[in-house]
C-alpha positions in Angstrom: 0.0 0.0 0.0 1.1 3.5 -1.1 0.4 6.6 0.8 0.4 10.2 -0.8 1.2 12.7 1.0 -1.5 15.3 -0.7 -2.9 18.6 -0.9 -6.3 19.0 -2.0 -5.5 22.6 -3.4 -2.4 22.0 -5.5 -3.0 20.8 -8.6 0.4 18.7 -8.6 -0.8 16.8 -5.8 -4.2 16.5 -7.3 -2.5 15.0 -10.3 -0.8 12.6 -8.3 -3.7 10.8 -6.7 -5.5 10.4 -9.8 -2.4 8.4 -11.5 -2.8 6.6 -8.3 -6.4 6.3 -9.1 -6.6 5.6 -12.5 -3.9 3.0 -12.7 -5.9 1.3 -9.8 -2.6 1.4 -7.5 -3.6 0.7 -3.7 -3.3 3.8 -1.2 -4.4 6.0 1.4 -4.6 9.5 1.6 -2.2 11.9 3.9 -3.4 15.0 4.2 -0.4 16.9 5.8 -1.6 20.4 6.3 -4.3 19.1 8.6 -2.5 16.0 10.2 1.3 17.4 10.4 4.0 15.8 10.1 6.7 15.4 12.9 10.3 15.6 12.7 11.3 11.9 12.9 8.4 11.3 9.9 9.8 14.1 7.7 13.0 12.7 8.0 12.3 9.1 7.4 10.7 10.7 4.0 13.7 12.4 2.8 16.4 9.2 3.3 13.4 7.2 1.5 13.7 9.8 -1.6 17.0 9.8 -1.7 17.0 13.5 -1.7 18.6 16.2 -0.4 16.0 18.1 2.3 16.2 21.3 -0.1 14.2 19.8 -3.2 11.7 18.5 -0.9 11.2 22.9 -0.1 8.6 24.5 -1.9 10.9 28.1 -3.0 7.8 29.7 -4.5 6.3 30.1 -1.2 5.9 33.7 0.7 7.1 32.5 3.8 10.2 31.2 2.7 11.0 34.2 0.0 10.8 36.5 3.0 12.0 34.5 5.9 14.1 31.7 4.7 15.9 32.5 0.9 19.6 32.9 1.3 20.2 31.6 4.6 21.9 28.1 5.5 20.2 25.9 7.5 21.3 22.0 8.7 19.0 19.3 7.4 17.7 19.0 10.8 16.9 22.6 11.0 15.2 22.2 7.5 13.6 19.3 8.5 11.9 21.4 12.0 10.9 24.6 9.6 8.7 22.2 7.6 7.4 20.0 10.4 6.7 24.2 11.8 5.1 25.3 8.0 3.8 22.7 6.2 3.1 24.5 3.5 6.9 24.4 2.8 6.8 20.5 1.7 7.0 20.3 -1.9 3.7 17.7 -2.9 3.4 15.4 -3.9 5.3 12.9 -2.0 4.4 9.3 -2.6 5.8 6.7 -0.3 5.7 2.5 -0.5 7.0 0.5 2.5 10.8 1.0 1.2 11.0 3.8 -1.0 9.1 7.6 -1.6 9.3 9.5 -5.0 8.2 13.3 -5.4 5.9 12.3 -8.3 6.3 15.3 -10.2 5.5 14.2 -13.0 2.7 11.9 -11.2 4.5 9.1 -13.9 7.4 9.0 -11.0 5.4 6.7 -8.8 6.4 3.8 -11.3 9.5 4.1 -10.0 7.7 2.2 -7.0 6.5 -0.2 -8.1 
């Protein structure tokens, strides 16, 4: 089973559940903004990408424009400003029992299979 970590209001994230949906892949729904994610959770998610904790930061956002561009932060800093602002986590993130892809394109989640 698959879980997505979604946004209702982001079309990215909406595109992701329907791949999930339409290529009849087993999941359940995270919704992240209401049901935040904690410290130890947003770090399990990055070693599972493989990625380094600033591609998982949405940069188009306000908060981070004003508050955060420019400055260095640790990865466990990083990883506390986005358990702190949700809104931050780029979306979608799709995670199997081993592995978690930012499906963008929603044609990543193959890649879990």
């Amino acid at each position: 089973m698959m879980t997505i970590y979604h946004n209702p209001r982001c079309a990215k994230s909406r595109a992701g559940l329907k791949y999930l949906e339409e290529n009849n892949i087993e999941h359940k729904v995270r919704l992240y903004l209401q049901e935040h994610l904690s410290v130890e959770e947003l770090s399990t998610l990055l070693k599972l990408t493989g990625l380094d904790v600033v591609d998982l930061v949405r940069k188009q956002e306000d908060y981070y424009k004003k508050e955060l561009k420019g400055k260095e932060f640790t990865t466990e800093e990083w990883l506390q400003i986005l358990a702190d602002n949700p809104k931050l986590l780029q979306r979608p993130i799709v995670q199997e029992e081993k592995k978690a892809v930012l499906a963008q394109p929603p044609e990543k989640i193959d890649e879990l299979k």
